[in-house]
C-alpha positions in Angstrom: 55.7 232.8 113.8 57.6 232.6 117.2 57.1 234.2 120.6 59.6 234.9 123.5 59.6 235.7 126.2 62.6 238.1 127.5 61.7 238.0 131.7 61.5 234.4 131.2 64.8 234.1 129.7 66.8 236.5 131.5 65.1 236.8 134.8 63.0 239.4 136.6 65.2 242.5 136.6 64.9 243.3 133.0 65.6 246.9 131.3 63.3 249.9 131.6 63.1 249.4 127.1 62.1 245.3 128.0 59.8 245.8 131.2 57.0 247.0 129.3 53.9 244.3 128.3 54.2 244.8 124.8 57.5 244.3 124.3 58.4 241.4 127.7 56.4 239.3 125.0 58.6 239.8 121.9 56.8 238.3 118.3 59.6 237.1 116.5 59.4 235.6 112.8 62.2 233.7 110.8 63.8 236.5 109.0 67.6 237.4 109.7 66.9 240.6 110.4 64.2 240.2 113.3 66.3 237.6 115.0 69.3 239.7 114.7 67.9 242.7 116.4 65.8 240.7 119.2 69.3 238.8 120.0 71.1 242.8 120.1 68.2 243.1 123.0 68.5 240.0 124.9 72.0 240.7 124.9 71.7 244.3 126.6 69.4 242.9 129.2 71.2 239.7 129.8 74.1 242.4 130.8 71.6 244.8 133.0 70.2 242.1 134.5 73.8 240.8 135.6 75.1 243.9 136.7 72.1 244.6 139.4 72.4 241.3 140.8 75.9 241.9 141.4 75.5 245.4 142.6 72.6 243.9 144.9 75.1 241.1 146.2 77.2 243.6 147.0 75.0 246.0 148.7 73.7 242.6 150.7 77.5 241.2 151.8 78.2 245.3 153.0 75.2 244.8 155.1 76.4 241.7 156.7 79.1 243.7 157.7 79.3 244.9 161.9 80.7 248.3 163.0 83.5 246.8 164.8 84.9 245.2 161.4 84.7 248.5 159.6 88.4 249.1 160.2 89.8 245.9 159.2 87.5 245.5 156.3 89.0 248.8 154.8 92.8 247.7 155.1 91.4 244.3 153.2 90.6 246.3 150.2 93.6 248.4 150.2 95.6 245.0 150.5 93.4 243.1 147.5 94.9 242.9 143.9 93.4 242.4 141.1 95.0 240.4 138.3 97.0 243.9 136.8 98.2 245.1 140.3 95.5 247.5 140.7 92.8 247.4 143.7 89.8 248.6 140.7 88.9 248.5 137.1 86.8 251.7 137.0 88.8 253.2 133.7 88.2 249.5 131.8 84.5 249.4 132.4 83.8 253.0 131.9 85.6 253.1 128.6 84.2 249.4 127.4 80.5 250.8 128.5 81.2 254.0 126.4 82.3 251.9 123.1 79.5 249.0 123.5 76.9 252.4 123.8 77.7 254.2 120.9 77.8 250.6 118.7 74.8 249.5 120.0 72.7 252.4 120.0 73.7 253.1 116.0 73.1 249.2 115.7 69.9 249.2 116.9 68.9 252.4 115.2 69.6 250.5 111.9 66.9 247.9 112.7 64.8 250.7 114.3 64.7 253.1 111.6 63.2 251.1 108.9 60.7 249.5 111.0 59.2 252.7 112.3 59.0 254.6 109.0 56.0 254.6 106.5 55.8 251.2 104.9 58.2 251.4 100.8 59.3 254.7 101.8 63.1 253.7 101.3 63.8 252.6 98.0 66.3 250.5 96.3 69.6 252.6 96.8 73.0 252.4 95.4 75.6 255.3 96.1 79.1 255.4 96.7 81.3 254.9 100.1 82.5 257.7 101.8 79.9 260.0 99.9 76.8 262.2 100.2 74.5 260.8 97.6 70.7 260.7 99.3 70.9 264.1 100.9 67.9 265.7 98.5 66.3 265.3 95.5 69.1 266.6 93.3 71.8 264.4 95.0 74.1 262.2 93.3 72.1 258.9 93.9 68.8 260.0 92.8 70.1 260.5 88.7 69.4 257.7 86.4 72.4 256.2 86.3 73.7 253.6 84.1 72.4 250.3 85.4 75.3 247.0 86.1 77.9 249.9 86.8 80.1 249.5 89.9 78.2 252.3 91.4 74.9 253.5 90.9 71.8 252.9 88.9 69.0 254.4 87.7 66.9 255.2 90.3 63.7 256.3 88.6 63.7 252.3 88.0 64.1 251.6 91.9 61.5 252.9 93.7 62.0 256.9 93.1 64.1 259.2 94.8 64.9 259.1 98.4 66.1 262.2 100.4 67.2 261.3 103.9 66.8 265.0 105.1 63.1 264.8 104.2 62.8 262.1 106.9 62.6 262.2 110.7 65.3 263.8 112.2 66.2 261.0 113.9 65.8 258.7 111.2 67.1 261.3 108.9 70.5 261.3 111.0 70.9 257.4 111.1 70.2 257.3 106.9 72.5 260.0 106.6 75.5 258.3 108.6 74.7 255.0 106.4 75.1 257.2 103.0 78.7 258.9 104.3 79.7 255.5 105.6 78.4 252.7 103.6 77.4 252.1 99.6 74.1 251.3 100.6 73.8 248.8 97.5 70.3 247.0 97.5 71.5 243.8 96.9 74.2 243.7 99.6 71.5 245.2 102.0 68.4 243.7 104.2 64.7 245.3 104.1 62.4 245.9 106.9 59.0 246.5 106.4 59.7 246.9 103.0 62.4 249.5 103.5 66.3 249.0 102.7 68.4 249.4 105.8 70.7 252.0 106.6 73.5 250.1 105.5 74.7 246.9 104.3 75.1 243.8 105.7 78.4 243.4 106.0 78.2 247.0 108.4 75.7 245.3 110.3 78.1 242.4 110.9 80.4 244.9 112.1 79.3 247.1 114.4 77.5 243.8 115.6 80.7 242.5 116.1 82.1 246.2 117.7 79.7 246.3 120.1 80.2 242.4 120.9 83.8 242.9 121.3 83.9 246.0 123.7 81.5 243.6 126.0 84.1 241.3 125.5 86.3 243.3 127.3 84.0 244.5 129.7 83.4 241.2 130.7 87.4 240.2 131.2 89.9 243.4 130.2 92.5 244.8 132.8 94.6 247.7 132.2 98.3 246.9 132.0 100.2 249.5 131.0 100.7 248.7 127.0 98.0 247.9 124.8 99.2 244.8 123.9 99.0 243.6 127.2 96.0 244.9 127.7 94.5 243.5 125.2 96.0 239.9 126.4 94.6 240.3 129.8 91.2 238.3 128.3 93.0 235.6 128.9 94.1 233.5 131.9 97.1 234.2 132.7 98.4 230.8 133.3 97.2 230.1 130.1 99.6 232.8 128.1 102.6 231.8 129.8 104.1 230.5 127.1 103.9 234.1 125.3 105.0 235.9 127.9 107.9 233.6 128.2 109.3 233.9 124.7 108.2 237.7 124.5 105.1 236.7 121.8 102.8 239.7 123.1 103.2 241.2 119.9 102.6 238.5 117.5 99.9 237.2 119.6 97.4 240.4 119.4 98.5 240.7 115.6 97.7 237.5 115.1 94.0 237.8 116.3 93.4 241.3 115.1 94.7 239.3 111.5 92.4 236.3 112.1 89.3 238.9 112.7 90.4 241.2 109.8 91.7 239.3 107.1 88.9 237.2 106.0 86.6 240.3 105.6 89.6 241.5 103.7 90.0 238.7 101.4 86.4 238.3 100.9 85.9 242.1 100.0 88.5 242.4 97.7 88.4 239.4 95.9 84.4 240.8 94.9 86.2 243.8 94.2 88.4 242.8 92.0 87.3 239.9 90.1 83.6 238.6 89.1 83.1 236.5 92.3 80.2 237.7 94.0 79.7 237.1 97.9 76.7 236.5 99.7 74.8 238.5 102.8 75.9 235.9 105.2 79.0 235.8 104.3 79.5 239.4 104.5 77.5 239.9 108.0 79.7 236.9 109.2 83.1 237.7 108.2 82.1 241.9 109.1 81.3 240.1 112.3 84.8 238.8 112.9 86.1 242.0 112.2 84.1 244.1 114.0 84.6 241.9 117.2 88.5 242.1 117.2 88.4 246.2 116.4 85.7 246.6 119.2 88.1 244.4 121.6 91.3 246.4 120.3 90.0 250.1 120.5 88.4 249.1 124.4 92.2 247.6 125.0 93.6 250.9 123.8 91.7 253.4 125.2 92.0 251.9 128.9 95.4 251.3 128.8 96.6 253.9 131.1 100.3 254.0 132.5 99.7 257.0 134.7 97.0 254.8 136.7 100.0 252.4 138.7 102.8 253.6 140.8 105.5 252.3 138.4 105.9 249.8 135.4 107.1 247.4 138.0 103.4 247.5 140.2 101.8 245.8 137.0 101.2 242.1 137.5 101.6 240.5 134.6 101.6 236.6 133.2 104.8 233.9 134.1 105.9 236.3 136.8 107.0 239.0 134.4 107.9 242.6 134.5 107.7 245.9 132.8 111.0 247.9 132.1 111.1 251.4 131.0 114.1 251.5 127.8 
């Protein structure tokens, strides 16, 4: 058994969720599970703690600032550029915030859930994708099926029934989006406090991964017009020259949103469809990679916003190149 210490780590200016005594001091133990969740919080406050120092740098350097230069000050934001052309990034930050929210609270919630409710209350599940099968006690899930089938078991012979509705309605709603969304099978899943999670492992590589990658582009994404090149704008610019030279953008983002999804791809479907069987780290790992490069692409998409610049030829873009409307 381990302890850390999250002020420590991260600093003084920790998150209302961290500042308390009982949780500053976090008890951690060796299990996956545990580590992932306390690395989902030292993550968020890592962020919080980052964004007040800058907001209080900023508050400090307007401060500095004498009546007198007021004037000037103002025409030297007007004339600063950012790396797209624009003078702010409001629309990237807002949207990013928004996707690393909704992943992380749901992510969170899936470590939560289990760990608050009664001790075995969750038992062994095994329903289908994309299906209601743990709603009540006549559901789908909860008949004896036959056991080694590709879906379903018997469940008298896994712990009993389970009826999400029956549960907190808070739990209730996070075991209820794992049974539309996910198979739930037991031995694809983790188990807190001796309850199966909302979903499997490979979902909580995912949205580990979502929530990582709209960070990602918290941290570094500019709006530019097209999604592809917002989604390049991560990079340097000087080094994606070369792309931008011999008109790669393209290939480039399929190439990465290929490299994130194609070995959860290949993995999943080569389990599916012949007797190789993969393993929980495998699947959190390569749901990671996927997750990460969907997260990064949906944050690109969403802030690209044409109608935010003055003309395609206002964007800045990499090797001195320019937007044309055909």
């Amino acid at each position: 058994m381990r302890y850390i210490d999250l002020s420590w780590i991260i600093g003084s200016n920790v998150c209302f969720f961290c500042s308390h005594g009982e949780i500053a001091s976090v008890q951690l133990d060796d299990s996956p599970t545990i580590l992932i969740a306390g690395s989902i919080v030292i993550t968020a406050c890592a962020i919080y703690n980052k964004s007040t120092k800058s907001e209080d740098s900023e508050d400090d350097d307007l401060e500095d600032i004498h009546p007198e230069e007021d004037e000037s000050q103002s025409r030297g934001f007007d004339d600063f550029k950012l790396k797209n052309g624009r003078v702010e990034r409001n629309r990237e930050v807002r949207v990013s915030s928004l996707m690393s929210y909704i992943s992380g609270f749901l992510l969170l919630m899936f470590f939560i859930s289990p760990l608050m409710l009664a001790e075995g209350s969750v038992p062994e599940l095994s329903g289908r994708a994309n299906a209601i099968d743990y709603m009540n006690e006549g559901s789908w899930g909860n008949s004896d099926h036959v056991e080694g089938s590709s879906v379903g078991h018997n469940q008298s012979s896994h712990g009993g029934a389970f009826a999400w509705s029956e549960l907190n309605p808070l739990f209730g709603l996070v075991y209820a989006f794992g049974d539309i969304n996910c198979h739930q099978k037991h031995d694809r899943s983790w188990k807190i406090n001796e309850n199966q999670m909302p979903v499997c492992t490979r979902d909580i590589g995912i949205f580990m991964g979502f929530f990582m990658g709209s960070l990602f582009f918290r941290l570094r994404g500019y709006n530019r017009w097209t999604v592809r090149d917002s989604f390049l704008s991560v990079f340097d610019d000087d080094s994606i020259e070369s792309v931008y030279i011999n008109d790669g953008r393209l290939r480039m983002m399929i190439l990465f949103l290929a490299l994130g999804i194609v070995p959860m791809a290949m993995d999943g479907f080569t389990q599916l469809l012949t007797v190789y069987e993969s393993t929980n780290i495998i699947r959190v790992i390569t749901g990671f990679m996927a997750g990460f490069v969907i997260g990064w692409f949906v944050s690109s998409a969403l802030s690209s916003r044409p109608e935010l610049f003055d003309s395609p030829s206002s964007v800045i873009l990499p090797a001195d190149s320019r937007l044309t409307l055909k």
